[in-house]
C-alpha positions in Angstrom: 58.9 43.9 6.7 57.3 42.6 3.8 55.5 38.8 3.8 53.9 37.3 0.3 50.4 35.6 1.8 47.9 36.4 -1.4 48.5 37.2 -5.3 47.1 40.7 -4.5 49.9 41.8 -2.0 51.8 42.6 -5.1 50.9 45.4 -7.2 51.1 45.0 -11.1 54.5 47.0 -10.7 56.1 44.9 -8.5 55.0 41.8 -10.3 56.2 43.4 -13.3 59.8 44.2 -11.7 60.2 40.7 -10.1 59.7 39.2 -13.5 62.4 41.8 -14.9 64.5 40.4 -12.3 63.5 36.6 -13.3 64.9 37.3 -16.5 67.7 38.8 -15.4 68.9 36.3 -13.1 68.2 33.4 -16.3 70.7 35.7 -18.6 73.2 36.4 -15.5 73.1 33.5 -12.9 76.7 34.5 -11.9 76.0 37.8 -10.9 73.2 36.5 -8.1 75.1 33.6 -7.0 76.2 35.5 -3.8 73.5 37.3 -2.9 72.0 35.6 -0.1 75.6 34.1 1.1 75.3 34.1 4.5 71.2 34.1 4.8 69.3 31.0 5.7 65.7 30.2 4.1 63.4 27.6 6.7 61.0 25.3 4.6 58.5 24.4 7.0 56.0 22.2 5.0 53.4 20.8 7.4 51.6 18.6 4.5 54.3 16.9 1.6 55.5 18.9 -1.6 58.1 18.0 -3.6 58.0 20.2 -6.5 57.3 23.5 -4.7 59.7 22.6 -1.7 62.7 22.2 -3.4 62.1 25.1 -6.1 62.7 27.0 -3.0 65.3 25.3 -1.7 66.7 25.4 -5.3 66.3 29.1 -5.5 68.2 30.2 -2.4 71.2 27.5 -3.2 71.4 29.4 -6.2 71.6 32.9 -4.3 74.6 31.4 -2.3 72.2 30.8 1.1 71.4 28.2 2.9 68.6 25.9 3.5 66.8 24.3 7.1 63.6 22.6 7.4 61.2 19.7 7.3 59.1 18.1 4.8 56.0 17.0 6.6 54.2 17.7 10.1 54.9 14.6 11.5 58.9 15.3 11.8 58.3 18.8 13.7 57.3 19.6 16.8 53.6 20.1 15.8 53.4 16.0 16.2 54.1 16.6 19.7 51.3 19.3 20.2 53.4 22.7 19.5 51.1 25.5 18.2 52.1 26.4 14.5 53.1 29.9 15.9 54.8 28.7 18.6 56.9 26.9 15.7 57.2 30.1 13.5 58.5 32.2 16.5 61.3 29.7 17.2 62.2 29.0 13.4 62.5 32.8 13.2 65.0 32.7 15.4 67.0 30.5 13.4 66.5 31.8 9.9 66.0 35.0 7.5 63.2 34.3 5.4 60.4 31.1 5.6 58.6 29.5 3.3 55.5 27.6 4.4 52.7 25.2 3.4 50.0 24.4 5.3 46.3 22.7 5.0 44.5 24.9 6.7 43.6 28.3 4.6 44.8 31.1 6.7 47.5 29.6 8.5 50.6 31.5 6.7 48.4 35.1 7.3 48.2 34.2 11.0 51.6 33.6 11.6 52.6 36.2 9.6 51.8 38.5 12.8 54.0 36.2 15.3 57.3 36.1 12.7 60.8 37.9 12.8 61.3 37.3 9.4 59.5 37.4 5.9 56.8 34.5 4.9 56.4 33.5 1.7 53.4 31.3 1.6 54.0 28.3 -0.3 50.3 27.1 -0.6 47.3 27.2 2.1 44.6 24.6 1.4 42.8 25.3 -1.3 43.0 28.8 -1.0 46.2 30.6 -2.3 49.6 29.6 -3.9 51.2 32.9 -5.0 54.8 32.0 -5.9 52.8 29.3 -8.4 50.7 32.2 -10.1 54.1 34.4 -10.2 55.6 31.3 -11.7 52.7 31.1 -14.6 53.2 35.0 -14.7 56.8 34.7 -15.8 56.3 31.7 -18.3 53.9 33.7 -19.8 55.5 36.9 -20.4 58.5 34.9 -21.7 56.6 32.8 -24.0 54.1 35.6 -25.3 56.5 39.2 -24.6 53.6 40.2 -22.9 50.9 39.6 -20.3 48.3 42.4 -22.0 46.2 41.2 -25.0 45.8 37.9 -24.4 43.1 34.7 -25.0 43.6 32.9 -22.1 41.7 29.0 -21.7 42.0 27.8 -18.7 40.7 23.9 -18.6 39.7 21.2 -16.3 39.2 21.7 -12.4 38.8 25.2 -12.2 36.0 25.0 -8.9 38.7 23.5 -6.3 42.0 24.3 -8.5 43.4 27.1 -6.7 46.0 27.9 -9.2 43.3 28.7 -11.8 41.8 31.3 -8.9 45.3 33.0 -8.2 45.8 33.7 -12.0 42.1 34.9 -13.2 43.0 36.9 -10.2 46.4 38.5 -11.1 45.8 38.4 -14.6 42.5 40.3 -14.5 44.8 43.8 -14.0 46.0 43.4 -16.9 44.7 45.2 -20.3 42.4 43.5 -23.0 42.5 40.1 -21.3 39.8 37.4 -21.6 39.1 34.2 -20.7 37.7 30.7 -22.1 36.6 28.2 -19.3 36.9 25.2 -20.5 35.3 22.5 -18.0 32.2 20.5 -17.0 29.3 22.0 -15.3 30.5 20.3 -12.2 34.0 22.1 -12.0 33.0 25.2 -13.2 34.7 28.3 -12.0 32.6 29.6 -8.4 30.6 32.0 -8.6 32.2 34.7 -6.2 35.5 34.4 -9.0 32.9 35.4 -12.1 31.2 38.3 -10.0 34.2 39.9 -7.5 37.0 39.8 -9.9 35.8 39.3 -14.2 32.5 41.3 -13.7 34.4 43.5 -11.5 37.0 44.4 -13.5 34.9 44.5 -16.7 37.0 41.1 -18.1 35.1 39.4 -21.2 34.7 35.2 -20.4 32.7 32.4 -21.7 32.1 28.7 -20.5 32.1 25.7 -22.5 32.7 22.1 -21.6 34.1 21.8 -25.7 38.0 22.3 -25.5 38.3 22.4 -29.1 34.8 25.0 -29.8 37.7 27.9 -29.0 41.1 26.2 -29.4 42.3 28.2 -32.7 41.3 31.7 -30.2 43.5 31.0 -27.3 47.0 33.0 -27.3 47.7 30.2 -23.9 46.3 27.0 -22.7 46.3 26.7 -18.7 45.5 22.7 -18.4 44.2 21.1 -15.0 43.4 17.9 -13.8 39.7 16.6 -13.8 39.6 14.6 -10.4 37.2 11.3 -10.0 36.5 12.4 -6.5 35.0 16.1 -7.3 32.1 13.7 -9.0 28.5 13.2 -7.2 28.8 10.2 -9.9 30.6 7.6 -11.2 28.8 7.9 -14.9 29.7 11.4 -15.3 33.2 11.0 -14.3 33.8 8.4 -17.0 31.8 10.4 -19.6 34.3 13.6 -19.3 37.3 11.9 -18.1 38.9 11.7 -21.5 37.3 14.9 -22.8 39.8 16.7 -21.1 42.7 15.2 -22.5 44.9 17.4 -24.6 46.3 15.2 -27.2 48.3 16.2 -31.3 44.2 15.7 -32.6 42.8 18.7 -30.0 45.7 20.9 -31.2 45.4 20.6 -35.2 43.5 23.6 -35.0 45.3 25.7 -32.3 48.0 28.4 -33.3 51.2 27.6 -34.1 52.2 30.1 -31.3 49.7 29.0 -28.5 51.1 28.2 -24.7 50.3 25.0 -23.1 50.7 25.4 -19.4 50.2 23.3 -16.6 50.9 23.9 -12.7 51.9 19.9 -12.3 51.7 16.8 -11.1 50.1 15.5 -14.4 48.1 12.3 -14.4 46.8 12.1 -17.8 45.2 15.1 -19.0 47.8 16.1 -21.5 49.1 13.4 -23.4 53.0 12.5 -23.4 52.8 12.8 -27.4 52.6 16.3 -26.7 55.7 16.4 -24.7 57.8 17.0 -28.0 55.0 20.0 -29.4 57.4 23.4 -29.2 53.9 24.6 -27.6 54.2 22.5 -24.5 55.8 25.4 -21.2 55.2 23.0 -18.5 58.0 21.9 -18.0 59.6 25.4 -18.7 57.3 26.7 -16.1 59.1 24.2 -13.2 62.3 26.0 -14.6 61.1 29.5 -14.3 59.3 28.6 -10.8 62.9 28.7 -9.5 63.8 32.4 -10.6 61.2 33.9 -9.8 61.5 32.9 -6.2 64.8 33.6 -6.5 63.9 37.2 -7.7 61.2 37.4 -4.5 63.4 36.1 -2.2 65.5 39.2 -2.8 62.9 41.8 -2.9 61.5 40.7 0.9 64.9 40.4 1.9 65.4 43.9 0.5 68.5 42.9 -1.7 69.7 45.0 -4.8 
């Protein structure tokens, strides 16, 4: 039995054939709409997600299965002192397949050991959220053909963003990639990212805290938000806050076939003007997050 903890469980193979599937399932929704009849996915989300919970939810609806669960830790047994194995043993009773989010890193891999069933972690802390980076994955080989040969900028929060972590990560197997890290010296990527996976793998970066110094080089833009409470001080805060805003001005030099991508919720880092640009994925990428977990959800159920 296969469980989807960490980007890296998947090989750039099986990455490559769930996207293949993705795709397939967009062109062919018919054809999947039965797959999972009769199989039931838990949500157990011990802190609140809307987007993320019902993309899942979403994805097996569309696989003809069903869907149990709860939204927050306060309506499961966990308010009453139940140990979050305890919780996964009984819920893998009940279902075929989990999906989970918790605050504390590590909590999916630990209860990966206690489960019946496949878990598919749907974000730990700060540390992973691999259905989001095979989500980004997927808009990206739709929107580019390919995910070798690219300029990738990835701007705003990328110390605490673990979305920006998760891709460097997966896309760094790839050929001929490099990256632009666009952000203030206070938000710059760690440390441990620059020396166990870019140096690692030989991967050519820079840093800048200029968005526009690179814009016309980027094949995708990866946008994040800049939070107020990552600052020591107040000052600083308000002197970048708007620096990172992509707006029609930041993108007058970008090519006409660049990516915009952004994991979501936005606050204001991309303005809405650029809402109508034929650059702007984001909202895409919510799309595709469904298909691809409709894609993984039948590979760890081990459906044709």
């Amino acid at each position: 039995m296969n469980h989807l903890i960490d980007i890296t469980d998947l090989n750039v193979e099986e990455i490559d054939d769930l996207i293949k599937t993705a795709k397939d399932i967009m062109k062919n929704k018919e054809k999947y709409s039965e797959k999972c009849k009769s199989k039931i996915l838990a949500t157990l989300f011990f802190e609140p997600s809307t987007r993320t919970r019902l993309s899942f939810e979403s994805a097996m609806l569309g696989l003809g299965g069903q869907v149990l669960g709860f939204s927050s830790a306060a309506s499961s047994s966990t308010a009453k002192g139940e140990s979050v194995s305890d919780t996964i043993r009984t819920v893998s009773c009940y279902s075929d397949i989990i999906a989970m989010r918790h605050p504390k890193e590590g909590a999916p891999m630990v209860v990966s050991e206690k489960s019946r069933v496949p878990i598919i972690n749907a974000g730990d802390g700060g540390h992973n959220h691999p259905t989001q980076t095979l989500t980004d994955l997927l808009t990206i080989a739709s929107e580019k053909g390919k995910l070798d040969n690219l300029t990738i900028g990835l701007c705003g929060d990328l110390k605490f963003g673990r979305t920006v972590h998760s891709l460097i990560t997966a896309m760094s197997r790839y050929k001929n990639i490099k990256f632009i890290l666009i952000s203030p010296n206070e938000l710059k990527v760690p440390d441990y990212i620059k020396t166990e996976v870019l140096d690692k793998n030989n991967i050519e970066w820079c840093e800048t805290q200029d968005i526009e110094e690179y814009i016309d080089k980027l094949d995708v833009l990866y946008m994040t938000r800049v939070q107020r409470e990552r600052f020591f001080n107040e000052a600083d805060y308000i002197r970048l806050k708007d620096y990172y805003i992509l707006n029609k001005q930041k993108l007058e030099n970008a090519k006409k076939d660049l990516s915009i991508l952004h994991p979501l919720p936005r606050v204001n880092e991309i303005s809405v003007e650029v809402d109508s640009d034929p650059r702007a994925c984001y909202f895409k990428q919510v799309e595709n997050g469904k298909y691809i977990r409709m894609a993984l959800i039948l590979k760890l159920l081990e459906i044709e």
